[in-house]
N, C-alpha and C positions, 0 to 999 in steps of 0.2 A: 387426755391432756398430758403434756410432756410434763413433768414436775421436778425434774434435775434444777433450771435456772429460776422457781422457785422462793420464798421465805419458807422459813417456820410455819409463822402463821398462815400462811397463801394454803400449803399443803395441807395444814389442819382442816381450814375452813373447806375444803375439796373433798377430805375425808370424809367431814360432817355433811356433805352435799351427797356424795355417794352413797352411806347409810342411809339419809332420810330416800333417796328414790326407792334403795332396797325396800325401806318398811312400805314405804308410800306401795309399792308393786304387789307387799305380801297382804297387808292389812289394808288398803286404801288410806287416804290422807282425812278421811273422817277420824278413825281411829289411830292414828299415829301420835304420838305425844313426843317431847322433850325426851322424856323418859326414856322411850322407847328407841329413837333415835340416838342417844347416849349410848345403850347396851350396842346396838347393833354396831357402834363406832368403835366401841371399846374406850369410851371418853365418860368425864364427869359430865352432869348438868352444868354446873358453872363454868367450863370452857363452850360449852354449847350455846348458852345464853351469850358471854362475851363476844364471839364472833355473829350469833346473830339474835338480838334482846326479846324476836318477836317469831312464833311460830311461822310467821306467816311471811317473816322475812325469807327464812329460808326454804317453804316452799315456792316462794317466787324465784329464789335465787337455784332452785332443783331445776325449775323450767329453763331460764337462762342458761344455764351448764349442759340440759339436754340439747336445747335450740344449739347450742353453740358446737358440741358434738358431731350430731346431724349433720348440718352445712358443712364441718370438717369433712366428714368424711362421704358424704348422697349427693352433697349438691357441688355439678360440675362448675369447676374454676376457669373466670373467663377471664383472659388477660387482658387488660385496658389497653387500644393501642394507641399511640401520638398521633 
């Protein structure tokens, strides 16, 4: 995902998306924690929690961010025509 045009926050929350698939890929999302998602980010827990309050928010939001990826780049773009 392009992140030049961007917030602060948009980027952070991307950050913390990215780490959580790393742990998710190395450890599975059984054993992935806040915690552990933090170190891999290089982020406190409390910015973690503030963008997402629920572990589970952000594993939903890893899937979104993958799906959204994928379709960028695997799945061929069809031009609507008039």
């Amino acid at each position: 995902m392009e992140t030049e045009n961007l917030t602060k926050g948009q980027r952070t929350a991307l950050k913390i998306l990215d780490a959580a698939g790393r742990c998710i890929a190395k450890i599975g999302a059984e054993k992935t924690s806040i915690t552990a998602i933090a170190k891999e980010a290089g982020l406190k827990r409390s910015l973690i929690a503030y963008h997402f309050p629920k572990k589970e928010d952000i594993f939903y939001q890893v899937m979104v961010h993958i799906m959204y990826e994928f379709g960028k780049y695997y799945l061929p773009q069809k031009k609507i025509s008039e």
